[in-house]
Every structure is written in C-alpha cells, then in structure tokens.
PAGUNU-515447 format. One record per atom (N, C-alpha, C): x, y, z; residue in one letter. Coordinates in pm, whole numbers, plus 50000, padded with zeros to 5 digits. Example, Ala and Ser with C-alpha at 12.3 -4.5 7.8 and 13.67 -1.06 7.14 Angstrom:
513194943150780a;512304955050780a;513204967050780a;512854977550708s;513674989450714s;512905000350787s;
//
This chain:
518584885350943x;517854897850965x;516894900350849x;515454901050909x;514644905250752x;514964919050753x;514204926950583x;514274936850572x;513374939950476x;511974950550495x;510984951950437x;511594968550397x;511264968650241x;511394980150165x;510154987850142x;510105000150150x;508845007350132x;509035016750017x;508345018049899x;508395017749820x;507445038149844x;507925050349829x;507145056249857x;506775065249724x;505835068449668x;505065077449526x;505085087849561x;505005095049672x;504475108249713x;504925110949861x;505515125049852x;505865122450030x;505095125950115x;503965125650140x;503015128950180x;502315114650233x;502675101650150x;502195091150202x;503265082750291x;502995073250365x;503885067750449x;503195053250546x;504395044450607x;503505037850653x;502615037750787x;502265044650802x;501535053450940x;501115039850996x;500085033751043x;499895026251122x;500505013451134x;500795013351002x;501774995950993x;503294996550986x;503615011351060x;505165004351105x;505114998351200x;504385000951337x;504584990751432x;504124974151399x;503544969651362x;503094954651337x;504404949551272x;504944957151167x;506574954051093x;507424957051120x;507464966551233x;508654965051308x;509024947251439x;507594951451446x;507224944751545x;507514930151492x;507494924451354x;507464909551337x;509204909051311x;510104917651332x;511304916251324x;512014919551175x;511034931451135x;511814935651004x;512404950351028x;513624950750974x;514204964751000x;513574970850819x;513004982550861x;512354990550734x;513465001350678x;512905000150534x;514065008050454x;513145015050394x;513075028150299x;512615031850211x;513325039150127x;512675039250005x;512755046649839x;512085050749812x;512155068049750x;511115073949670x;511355071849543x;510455071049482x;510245069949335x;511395079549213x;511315094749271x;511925098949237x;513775103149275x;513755089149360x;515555088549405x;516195082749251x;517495089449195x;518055083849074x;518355072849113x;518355064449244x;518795049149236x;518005041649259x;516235044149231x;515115039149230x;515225029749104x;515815031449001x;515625019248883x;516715010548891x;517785013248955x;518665002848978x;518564987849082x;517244995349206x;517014985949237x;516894971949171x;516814958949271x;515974948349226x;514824946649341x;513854944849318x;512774945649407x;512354932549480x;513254920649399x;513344908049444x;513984909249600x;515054918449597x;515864918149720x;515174918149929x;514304926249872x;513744926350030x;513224915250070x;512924911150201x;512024897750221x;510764905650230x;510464914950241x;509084924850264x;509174936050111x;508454937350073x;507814952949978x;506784956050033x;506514965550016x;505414975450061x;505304987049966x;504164989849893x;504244997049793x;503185007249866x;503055022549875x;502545029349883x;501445035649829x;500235046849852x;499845049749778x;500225061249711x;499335069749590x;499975081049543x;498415084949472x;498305101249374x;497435107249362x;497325104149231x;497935095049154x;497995097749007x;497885080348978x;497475079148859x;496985065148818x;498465055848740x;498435045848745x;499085035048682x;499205037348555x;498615037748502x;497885042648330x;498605056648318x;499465064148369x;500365080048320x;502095075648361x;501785063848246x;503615061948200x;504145074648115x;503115078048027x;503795089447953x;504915095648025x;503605098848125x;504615113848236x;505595111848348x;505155101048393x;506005092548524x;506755078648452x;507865076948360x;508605065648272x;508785056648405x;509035061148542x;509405050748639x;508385041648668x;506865044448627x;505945032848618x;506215020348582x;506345022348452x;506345009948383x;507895004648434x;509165012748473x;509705003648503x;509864996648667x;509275003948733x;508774995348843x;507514984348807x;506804986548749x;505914976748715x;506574961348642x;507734965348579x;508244952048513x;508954947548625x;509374954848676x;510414946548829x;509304943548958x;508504943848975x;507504942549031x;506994927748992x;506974926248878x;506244913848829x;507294902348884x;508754906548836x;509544895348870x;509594890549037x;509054901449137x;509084896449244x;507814887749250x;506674893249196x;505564885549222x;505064872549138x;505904867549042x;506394855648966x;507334850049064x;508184854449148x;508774848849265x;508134844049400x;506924847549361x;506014843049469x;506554850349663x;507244862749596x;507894869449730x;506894882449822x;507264879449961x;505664887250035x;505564904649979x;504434907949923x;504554923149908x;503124925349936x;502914935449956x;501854942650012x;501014961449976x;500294960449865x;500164970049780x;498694972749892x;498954991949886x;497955001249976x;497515008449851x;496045015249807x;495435022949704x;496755019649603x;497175026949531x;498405033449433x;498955016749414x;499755010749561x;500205003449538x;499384988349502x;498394989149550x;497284978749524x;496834974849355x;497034990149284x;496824991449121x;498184985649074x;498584986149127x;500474987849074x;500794969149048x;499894966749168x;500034949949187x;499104943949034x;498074948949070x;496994942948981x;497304946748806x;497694955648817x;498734958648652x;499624949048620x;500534945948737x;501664937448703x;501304921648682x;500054918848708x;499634908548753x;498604901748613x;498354915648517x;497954917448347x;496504921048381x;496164928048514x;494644935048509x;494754944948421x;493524954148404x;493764969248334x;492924979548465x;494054990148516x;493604999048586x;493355009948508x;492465015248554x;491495030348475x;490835037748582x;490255047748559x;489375059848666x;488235051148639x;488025049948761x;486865051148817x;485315059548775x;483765056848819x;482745063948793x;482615075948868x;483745074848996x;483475087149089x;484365086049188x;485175098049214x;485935096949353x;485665088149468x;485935083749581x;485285073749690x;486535080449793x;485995088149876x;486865097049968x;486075099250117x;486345094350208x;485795092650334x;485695078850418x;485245080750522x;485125068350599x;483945058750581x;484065047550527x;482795037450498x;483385023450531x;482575014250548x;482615002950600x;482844997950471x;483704975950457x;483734973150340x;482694958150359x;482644953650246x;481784939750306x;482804928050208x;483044920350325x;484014910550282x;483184898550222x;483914892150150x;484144878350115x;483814868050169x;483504857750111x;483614841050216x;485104841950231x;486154846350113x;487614836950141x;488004849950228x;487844860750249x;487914868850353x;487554867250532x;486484858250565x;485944855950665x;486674845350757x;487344840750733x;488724831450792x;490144835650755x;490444852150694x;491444853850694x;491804869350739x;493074873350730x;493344884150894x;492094896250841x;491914897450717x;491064907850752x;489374907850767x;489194897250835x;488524898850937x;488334909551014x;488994914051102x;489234922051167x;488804934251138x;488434936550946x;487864950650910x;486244946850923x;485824935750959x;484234935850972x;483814947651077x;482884953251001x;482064965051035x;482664976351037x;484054977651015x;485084988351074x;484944996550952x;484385010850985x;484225024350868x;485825023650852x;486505025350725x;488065027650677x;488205037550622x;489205046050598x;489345056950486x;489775052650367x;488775055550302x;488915057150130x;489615068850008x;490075067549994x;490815080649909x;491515074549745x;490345074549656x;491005069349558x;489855073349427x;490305075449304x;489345072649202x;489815066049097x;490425055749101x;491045047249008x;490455034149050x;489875022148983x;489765007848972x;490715004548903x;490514986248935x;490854977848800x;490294964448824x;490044958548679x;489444948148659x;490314936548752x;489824926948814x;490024915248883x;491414907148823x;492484907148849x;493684897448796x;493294878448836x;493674874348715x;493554861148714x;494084850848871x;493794842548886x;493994837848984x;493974843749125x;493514850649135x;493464857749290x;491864854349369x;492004858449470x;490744856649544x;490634872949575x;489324874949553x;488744891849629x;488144885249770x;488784893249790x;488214899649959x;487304906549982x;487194918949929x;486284928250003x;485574935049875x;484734945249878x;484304954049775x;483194964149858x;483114973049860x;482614986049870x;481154990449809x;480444999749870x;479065003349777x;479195006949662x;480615014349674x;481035023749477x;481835013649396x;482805006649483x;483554998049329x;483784983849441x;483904972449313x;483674963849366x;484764950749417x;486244959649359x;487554955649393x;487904961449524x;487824959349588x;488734967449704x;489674960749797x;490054945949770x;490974940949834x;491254925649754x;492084917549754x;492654905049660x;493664903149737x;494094886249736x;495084883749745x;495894873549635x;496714867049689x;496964854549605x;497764849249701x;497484836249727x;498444830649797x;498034836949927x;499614833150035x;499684839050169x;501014848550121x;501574852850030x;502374861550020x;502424876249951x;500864878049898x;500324886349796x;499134895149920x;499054905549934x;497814912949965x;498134929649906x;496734928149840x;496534940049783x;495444951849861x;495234961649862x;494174964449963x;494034983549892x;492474981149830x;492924990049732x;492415008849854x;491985004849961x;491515012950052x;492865020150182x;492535026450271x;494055031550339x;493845027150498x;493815010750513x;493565011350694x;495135015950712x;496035024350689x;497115024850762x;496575036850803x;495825045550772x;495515057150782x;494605057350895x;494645064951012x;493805066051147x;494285076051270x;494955077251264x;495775083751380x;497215092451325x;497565085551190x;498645096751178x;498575108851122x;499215120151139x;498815134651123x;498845138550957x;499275132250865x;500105132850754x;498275137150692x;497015131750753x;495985137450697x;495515151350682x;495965159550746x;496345173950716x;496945175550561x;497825165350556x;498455171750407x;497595167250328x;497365154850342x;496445148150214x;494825155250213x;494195165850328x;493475170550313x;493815184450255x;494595190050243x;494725204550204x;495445201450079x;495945186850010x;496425188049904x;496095181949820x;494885178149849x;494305171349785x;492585175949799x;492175185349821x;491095190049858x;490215193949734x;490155193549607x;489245192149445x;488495171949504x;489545162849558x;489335145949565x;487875148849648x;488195157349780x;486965153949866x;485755162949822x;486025172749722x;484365180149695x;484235173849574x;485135163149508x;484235156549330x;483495143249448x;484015143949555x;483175129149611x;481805136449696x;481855145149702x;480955149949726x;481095151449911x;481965155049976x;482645155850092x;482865168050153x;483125172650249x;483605180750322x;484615182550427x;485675187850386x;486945187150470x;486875188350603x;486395193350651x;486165197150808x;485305182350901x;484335175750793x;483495168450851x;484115156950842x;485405155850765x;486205142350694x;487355144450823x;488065157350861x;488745158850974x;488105152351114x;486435152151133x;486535149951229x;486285131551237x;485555133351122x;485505116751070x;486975106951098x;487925114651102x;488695109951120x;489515108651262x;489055119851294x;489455117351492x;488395109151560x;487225106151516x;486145100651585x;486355085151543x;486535082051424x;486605071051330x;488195064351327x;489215071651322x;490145071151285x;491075058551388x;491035058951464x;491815052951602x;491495038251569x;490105032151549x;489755021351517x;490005015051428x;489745023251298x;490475017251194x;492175011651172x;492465026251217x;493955019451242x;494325004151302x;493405007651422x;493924992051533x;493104982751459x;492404982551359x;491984968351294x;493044967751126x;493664978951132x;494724976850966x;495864969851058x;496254973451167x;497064966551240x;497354951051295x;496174947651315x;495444937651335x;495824929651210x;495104932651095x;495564928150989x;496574924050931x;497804936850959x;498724934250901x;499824927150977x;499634921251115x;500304919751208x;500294901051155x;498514901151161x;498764883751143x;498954880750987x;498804889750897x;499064884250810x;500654881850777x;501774886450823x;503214891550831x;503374871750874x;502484868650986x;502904859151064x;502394846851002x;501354851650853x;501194835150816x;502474834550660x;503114848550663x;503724845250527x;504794836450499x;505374829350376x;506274819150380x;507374822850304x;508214826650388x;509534831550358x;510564824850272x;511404822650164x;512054817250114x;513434814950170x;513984805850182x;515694807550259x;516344816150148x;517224827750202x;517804832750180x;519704831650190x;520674835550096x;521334839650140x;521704848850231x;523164848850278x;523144862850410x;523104876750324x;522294883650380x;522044897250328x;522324904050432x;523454904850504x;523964912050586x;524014923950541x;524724931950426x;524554942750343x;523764940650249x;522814939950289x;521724942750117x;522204956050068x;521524956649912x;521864969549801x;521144978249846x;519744973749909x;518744980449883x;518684990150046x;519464986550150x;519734992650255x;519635009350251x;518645012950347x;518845028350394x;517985030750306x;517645044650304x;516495051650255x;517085055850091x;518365053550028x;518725055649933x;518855070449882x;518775076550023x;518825096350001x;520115091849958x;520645107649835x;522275107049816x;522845117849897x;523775113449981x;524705120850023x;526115112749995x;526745123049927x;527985115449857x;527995105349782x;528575096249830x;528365080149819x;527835069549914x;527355075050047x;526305069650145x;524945069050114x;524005059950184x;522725065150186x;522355065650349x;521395074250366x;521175072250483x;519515067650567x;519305063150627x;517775058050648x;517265071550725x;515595065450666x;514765077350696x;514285074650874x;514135081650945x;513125077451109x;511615079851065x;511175085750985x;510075092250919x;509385081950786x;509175070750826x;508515062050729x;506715062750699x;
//
C-alpha cells in the first residue's frame, strides 16, 4: 500500500486539485500540520509520497517558526534519498533551501492569474500541459537556482518558477492545485495587503478565478497525474502500520485522519 504525506504550513492551504490524481495513482493520503507536537518526531523518509504545501511566510523566519530548520534538515535526508516529493510555492522554497539554494523576498508580490513559459527540458515533460494555461500565482519570495536541477518554467516577474531533479523531485514555485477549490475565499480575505502590494484587485482576482480557474486546475492535474506515473519507487519494507499514519491530530493516544486535505 503506498502512502503520500502532506505536509500542511497553514490551514488555509490544502491539496485542492491534486487529491484526485493521488488518490487516483493508489496512494492513501495522510497529513501533518506543522504545528502538531508530533511534527518533529516524524521521519520524512517514511512516506513513498511528500507533498509539501504552501504557506504566507518565507523559509528565511527560523527565528520565529524553529520547525523550519528542523523540517528542512529532515527534508534533505529524504531528498539525498532520492525519494518522490513534490514542493507547491512555500513548499517549492523549502525544497530549494534544502537542496543549499538561498531563498529571499522577492522585487514584488506576483498574485493573480498569468501564463508561464517553459523550458526545452520542460517541453517533453508532464508539464507540458501548463503551455499557455494562465495559473495562480500567490507568492513574494524567490530563490536562486539549486545545483544540479533542470528549470522548467519562469514567469515575466521571477525567473524560477518550476525545477526538477531527476523523475522523483518536482518543485513548482506557482499554485496549479488552485482552480476550483473554495479555500480561495480564505486566501483572499486573508491575505488581502498580497493582492493590493501586487497591484490587484480582489473582486477581479475572484472572478479571474471562476473564469480561469477550472482550466488550470485540469492542466495541474494533468501534471501531476503523469508525473506520479513516471516516478521510481524504491522497494520497501511492509509498512502496513507506518508511524506517520493519520493526520497526527492528538486525541489521547490515537491519531485520527483528516477527509479535508
């Protein structure tokens, strides 16, 4: 039985369009918030899937958030393991840190729907599928290019916006999971200083997103569906009970899984 862990920063983010493609390739999904007390006990090696989320705050504020850096060191050991994970905005920085880039802010917010322009090593691989496709953007953090990787994509404002390595590495520093699920209500009303420093308007980004939104999704889907199907899985022992099982809420000494990923 696989089992892909979702790694969540903020509850407000989630995997909106790409649970079905991962449900769908035969992984039962688990998640952890950051701030569960049995978030550092994890090992992050354990899942055959990670999925790291996004969040509103940068890589670079260990001061204030200590669980950075120690997800970032357990992070590395999976991706020195050469094991499949899959970083969205937040989690895309999170990769490229661990990986010895340096993430920092950005020249300017990048918040709305815009098209990306891919790569040669992009043009024969799943994301394809984002050619021509406007995506939602919601981020003001970069980072410099990590060694050995291939870029994919880059944007009119910054010029990282997607990397991989390998067939078991995708980073994707933009939100195609985002299209159709409602959770943009929150991220618009709670995040609403992001869309007027980008120079945006909430109402016109709402509809940008019912008009725009549906498509994008079915091409992050697209994406994430074939890329699931070229990754190369390591034999495992039986992980009939993995540690990392259930959503890691505490009740008592149970955990229990979320339906709400």
């Amino acid at each position: 039985m696989k089992r892909a862990l979702v790694i969540r920063h903020v509850p407000r983010e989630g995997l909106a369009g790409f649970r079905e493609p991962i449900e769908r390739a035969g992984y039962i999904i688990d998640q952890i918030d950051v701030t569960d007390a049995n978030f550092s006990a994890i090992d992050l090696r354990e899942p055959d899937l990670l999925v790291m989320l996004g969040a509103p705050f940068g890589v670079y504020e260990q001061t204030h958030r200590p669980w950075i850096a120690c997800q970032r060191r357990r992070l590395k050991l999976r991706l020195d393991a050469d094991l499949p994970t899959l970083g969205v905005c937040f989690g895309a920085q999170m990769i490229a840190a661990a990986l010895g880039a340096r993430v920092y802010k950005g020249h300017r917010k990048e918040v709305g729907f815009a098209p990306i322009s891919l790569h040669e090593p992009a043009l024969a691989s799943p994301l394809r599928h984002f050619a021509d496709v406007p995506l939602l953007h919601w981020h003001g953090d970069t980072f410099t290019l990590p060694d050995d990787v291939d870029l994919l994509a880059s944007s009119n404002l910054y010029p990282h916006q997607a990397f991989r390595r390998g067939a078991n590495l995708l980073a994707l520093q933009f939100h195609p999971e985002m299209g159709e699920d409602k959770r943009i209500h929150d991220w618009v009303g709670e995040m609403h200083e992001d869309i007027l420093e980008a120079g945006q308007d909430a109402q016109e980004l709402l509809q940008q997103y019912r008009q725009l939104g549906p498509v994008a999704a079915a091409a992050g889907q697209a994406v994430i569906r074939e890329w699931l199907a070229g990754l190369t899985l390591p034999a495992r022992p039986d992980q009939s009970v993995p540690q990392f099982a259930g959503q890691y809420r505490e009740s008592g000494t149970k955990f229990t899984a979320s339906p709400h990923v």
